[in-house]
MDTraj code that builds the backbone (N, CA, C; nanometers):
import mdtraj as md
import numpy as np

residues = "UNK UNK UNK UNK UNK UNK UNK UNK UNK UNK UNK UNK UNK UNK UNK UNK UNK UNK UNK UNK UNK UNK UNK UNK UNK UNK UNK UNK UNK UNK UNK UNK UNK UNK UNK UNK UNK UNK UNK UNK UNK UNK UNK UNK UNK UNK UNK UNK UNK UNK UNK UNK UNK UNK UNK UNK UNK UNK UNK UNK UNK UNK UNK UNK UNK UNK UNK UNK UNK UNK UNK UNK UNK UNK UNK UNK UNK UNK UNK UNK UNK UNK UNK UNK UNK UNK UNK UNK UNK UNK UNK UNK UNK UNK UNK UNK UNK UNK UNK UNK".split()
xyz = np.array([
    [-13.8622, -8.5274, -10.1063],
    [-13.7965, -8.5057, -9.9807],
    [-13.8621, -8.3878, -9.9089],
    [-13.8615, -8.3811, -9.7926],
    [-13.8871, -8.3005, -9.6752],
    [-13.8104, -8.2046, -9.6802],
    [-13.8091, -8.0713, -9.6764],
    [-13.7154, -7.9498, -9.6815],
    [-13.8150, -7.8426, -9.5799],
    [-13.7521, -7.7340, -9.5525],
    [-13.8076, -7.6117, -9.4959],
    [-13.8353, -7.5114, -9.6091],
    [-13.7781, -7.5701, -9.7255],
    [-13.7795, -7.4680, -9.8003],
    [-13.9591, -7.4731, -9.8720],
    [-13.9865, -7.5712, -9.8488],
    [-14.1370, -7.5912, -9.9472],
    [-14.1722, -7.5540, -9.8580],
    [-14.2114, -7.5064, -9.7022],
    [-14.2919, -7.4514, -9.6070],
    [-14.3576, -7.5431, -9.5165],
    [-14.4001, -7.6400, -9.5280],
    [-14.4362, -7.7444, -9.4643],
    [-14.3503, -7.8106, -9.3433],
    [-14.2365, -7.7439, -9.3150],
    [-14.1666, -7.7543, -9.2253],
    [-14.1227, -7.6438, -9.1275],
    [-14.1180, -7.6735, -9.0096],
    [-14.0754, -7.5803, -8.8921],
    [-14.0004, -7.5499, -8.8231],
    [-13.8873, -7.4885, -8.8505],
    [-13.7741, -7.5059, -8.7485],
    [-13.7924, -7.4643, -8.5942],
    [-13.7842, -7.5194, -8.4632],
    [-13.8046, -7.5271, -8.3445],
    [-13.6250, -7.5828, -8.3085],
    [-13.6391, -7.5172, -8.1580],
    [-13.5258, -7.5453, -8.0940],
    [-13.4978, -7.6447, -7.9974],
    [-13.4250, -7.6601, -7.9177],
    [-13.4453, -7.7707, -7.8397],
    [-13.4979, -7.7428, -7.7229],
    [-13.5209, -7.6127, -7.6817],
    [-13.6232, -7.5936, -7.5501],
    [-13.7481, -7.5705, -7.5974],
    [-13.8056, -7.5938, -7.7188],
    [-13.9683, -7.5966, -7.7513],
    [-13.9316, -7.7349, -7.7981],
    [-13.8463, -7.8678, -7.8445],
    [-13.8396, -7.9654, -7.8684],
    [-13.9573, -8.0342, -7.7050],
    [-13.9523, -7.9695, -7.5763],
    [-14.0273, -8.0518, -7.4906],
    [-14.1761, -8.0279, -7.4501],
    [-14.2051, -7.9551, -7.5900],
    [-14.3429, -7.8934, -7.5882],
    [-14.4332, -8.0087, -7.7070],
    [-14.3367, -8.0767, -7.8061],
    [-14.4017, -8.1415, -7.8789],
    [-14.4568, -8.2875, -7.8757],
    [-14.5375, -8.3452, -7.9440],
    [-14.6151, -8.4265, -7.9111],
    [-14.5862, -8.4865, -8.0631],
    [-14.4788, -8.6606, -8.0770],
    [-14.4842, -8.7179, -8.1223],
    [-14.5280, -8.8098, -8.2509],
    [-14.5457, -8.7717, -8.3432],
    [-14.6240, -8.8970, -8.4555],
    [-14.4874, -8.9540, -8.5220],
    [-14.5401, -9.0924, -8.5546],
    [-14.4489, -9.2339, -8.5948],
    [-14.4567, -9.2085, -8.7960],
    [-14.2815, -9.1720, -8.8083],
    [-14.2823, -9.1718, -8.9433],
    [-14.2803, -9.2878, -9.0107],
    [-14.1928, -9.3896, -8.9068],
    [-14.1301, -9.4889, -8.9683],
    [-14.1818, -9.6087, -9.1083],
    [-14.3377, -9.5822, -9.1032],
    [-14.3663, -9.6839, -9.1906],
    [-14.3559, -9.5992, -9.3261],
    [-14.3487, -9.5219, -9.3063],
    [-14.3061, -9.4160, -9.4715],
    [-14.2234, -9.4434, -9.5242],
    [-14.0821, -9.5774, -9.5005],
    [-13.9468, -9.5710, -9.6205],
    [-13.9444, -9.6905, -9.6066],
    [-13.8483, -9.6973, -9.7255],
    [-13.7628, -9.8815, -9.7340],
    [-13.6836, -9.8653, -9.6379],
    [-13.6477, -10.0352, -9.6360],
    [-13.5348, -10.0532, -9.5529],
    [-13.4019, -9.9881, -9.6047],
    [-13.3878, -9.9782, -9.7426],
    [-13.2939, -9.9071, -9.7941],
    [-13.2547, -9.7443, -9.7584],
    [-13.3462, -9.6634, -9.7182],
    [-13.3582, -9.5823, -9.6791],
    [-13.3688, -9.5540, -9.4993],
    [-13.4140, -9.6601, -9.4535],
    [-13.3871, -9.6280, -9.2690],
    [-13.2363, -9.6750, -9.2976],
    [-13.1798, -9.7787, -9.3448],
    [-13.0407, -9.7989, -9.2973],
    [-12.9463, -9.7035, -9.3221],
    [-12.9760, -9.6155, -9.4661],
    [-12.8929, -9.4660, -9.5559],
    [-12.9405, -9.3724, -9.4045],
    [-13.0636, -9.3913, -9.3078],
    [-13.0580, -9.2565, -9.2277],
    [-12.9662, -9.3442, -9.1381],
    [-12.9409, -9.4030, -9.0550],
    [-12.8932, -9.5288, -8.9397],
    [-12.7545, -9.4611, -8.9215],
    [-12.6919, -9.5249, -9.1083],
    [-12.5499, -9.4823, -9.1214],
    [-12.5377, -9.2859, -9.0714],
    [-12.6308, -9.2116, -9.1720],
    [-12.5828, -9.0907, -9.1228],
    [-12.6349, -9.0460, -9.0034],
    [-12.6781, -9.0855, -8.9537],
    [-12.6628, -9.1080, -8.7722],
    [-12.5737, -9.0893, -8.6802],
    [-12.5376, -9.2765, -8.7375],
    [-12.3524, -9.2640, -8.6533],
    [-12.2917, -9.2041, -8.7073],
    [-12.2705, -9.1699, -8.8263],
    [-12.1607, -9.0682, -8.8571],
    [-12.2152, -8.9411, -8.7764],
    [-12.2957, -8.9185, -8.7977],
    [-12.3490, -8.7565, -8.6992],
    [-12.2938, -8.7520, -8.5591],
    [-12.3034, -8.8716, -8.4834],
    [-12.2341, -8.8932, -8.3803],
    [-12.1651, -8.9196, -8.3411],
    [-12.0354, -8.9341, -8.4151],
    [-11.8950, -8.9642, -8.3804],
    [-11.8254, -8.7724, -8.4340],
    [-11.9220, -8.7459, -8.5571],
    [-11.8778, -8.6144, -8.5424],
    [-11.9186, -8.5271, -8.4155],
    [-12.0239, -8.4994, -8.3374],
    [-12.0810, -8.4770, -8.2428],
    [-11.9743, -8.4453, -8.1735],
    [-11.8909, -8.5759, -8.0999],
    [-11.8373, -8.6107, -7.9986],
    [-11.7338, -8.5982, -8.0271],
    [-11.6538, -8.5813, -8.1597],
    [-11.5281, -8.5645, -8.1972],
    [-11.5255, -8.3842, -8.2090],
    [-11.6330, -8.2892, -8.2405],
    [-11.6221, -8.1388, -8.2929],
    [-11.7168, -8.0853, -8.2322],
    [-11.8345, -8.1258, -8.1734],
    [-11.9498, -8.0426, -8.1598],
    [-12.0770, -8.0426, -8.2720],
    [-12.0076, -8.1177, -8.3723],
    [-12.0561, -8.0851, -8.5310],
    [-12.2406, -8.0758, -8.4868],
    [-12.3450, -8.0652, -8.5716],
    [-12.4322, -8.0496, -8.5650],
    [-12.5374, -8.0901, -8.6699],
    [-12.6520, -8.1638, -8.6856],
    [-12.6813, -8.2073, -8.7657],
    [-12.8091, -8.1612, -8.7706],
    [-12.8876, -8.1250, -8.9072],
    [-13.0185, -8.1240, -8.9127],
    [-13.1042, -8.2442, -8.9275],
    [-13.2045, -8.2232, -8.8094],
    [-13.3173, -8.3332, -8.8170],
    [-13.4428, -8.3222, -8.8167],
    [-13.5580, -8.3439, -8.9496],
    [-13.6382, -8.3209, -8.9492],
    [-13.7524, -8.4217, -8.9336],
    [-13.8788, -8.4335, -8.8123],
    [-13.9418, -8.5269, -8.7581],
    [-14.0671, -8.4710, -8.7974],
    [-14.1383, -8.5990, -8.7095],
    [-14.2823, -8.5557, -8.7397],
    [-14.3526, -8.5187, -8.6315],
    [-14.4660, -8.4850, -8.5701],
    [-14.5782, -8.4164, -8.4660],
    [-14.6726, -8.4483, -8.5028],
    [-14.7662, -8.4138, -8.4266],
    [-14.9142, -8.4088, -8.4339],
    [-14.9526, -8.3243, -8.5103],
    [-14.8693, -8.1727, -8.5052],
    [-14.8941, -8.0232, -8.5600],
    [-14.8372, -8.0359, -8.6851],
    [-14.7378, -8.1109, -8.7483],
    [-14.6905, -8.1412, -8.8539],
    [-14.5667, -8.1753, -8.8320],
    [-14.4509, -8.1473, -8.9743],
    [-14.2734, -8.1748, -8.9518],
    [-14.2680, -8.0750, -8.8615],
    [-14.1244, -8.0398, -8.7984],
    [-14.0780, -8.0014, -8.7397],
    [-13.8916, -8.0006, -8.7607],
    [-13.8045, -7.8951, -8.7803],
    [-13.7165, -7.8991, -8.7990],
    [-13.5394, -7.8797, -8.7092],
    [-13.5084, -7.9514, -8.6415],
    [-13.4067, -7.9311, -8.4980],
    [-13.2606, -7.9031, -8.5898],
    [-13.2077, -7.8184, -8.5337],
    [-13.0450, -7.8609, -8.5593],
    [-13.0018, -7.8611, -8.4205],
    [-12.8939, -7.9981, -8.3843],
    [-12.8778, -8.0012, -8.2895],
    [-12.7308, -8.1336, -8.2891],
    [-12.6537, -8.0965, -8.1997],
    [-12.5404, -8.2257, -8.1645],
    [-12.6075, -8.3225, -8.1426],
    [-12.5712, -8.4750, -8.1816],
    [-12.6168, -8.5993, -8.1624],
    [-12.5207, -8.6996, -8.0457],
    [-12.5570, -8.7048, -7.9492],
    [-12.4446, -8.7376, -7.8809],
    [-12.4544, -8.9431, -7.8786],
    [-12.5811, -8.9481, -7.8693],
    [-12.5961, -9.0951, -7.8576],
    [-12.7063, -9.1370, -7.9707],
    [-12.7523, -9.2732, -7.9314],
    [-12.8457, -9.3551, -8.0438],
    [-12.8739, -9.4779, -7.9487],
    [-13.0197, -9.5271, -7.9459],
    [-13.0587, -9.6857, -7.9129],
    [-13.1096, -9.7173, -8.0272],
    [-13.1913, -9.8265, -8.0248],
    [-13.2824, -9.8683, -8.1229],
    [-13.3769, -9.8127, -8.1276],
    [-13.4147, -9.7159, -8.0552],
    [-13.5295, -9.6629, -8.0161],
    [-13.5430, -9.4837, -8.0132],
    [-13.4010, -9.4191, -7.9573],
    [-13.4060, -9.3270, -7.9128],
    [-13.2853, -9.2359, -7.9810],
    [-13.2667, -9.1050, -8.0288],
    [-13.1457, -9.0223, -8.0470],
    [-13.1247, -8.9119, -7.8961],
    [-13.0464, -8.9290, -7.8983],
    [-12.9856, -8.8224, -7.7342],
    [-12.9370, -8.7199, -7.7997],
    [-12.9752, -8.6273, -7.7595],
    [-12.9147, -8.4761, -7.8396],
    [-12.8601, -8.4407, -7.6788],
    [-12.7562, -8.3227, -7.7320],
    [-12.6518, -8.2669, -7.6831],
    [-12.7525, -8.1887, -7.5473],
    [-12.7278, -8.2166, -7.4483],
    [-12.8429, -8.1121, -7.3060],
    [-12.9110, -8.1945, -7.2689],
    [-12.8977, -8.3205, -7.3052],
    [-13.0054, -8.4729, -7.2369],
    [-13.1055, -8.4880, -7.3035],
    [-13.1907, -8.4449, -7.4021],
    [-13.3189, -8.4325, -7.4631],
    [-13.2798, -8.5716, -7.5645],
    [-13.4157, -8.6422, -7.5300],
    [-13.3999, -8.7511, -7.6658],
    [-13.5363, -8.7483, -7.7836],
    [-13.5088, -8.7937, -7.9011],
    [-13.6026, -8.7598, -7.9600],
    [-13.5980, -8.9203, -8.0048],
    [-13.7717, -8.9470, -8.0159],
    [-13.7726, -9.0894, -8.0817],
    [-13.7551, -9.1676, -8.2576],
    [-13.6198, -9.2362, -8.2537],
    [-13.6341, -9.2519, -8.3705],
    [-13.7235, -9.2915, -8.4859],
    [-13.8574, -9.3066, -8.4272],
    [-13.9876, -9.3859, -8.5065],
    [-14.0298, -9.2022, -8.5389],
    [-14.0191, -9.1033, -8.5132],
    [-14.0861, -8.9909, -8.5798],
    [-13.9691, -8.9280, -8.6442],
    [-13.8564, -8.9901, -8.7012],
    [-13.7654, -8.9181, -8.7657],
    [-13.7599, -8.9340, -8.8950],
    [-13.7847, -8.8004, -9.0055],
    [-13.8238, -8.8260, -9.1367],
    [-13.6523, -8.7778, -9.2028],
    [-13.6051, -8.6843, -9.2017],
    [-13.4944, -8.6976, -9.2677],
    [-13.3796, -8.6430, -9.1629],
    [-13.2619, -8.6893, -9.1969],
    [-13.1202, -8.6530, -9.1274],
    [-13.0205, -8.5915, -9.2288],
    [-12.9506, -8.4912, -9.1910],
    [-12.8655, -8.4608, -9.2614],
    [-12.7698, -8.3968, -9.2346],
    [-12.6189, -8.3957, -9.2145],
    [-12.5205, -8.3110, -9.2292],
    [-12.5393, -8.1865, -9.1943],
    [-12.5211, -8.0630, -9.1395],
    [-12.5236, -7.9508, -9.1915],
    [-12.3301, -7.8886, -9.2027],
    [-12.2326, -7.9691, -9.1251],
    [-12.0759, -7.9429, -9.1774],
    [-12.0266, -8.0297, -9.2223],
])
top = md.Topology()
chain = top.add_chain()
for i, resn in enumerate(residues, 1):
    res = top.add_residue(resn, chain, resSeq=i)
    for name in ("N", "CA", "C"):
        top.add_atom(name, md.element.get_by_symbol(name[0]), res)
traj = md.Trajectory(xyz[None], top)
């Protein structure tokens, strides 16, 4: 798994989130594993919209991972909407997780 703690990861905020430049994680997991991120998704986003709650999400770049915590307010097939209008594409998203 992907952590900040091995170093290879970067935590950035969501006003340097529109400085970055994209790479596609998606062919890296099973289907067993995009649907385990899918689910904690919507759950991220019903907490979102029910508390504010906030979730860590760690993607990929050109420059490498990259690490956001941020409210999830929406989801397409395509796209996550974070809380301030910013969307990030779900094809460079390597792990999701809880942080309350």
């Amino acid at each position: 798994m992907i952590t900040a703690t091995n170093n290879r990861v970067i935590k950035i905020t969501r006003e340097q989130l529109r400085n970055v430049v994209f790479q596609n994680s998606a062919g890296c997991f099973t289907d067993g594993e995009v649907r385990n991120q899918n689910q904690k998704l919507h759950f991220s986003i019903l907490l979102a919209n029910q508390s504010g709650a906030e979730i860590k999400i760690v993607f990929n770049t050109t420059l490498g991972y990259r690490e956001l915590n941020a409210a999830v307010w929406g989801a397409t097939e395509k796209f996550i909407l974070l809380q301030g209008g910013t969307f990030l594409p779900l094809e460079c998203v390597a792990y999701i997780e809880q942080t309350a």
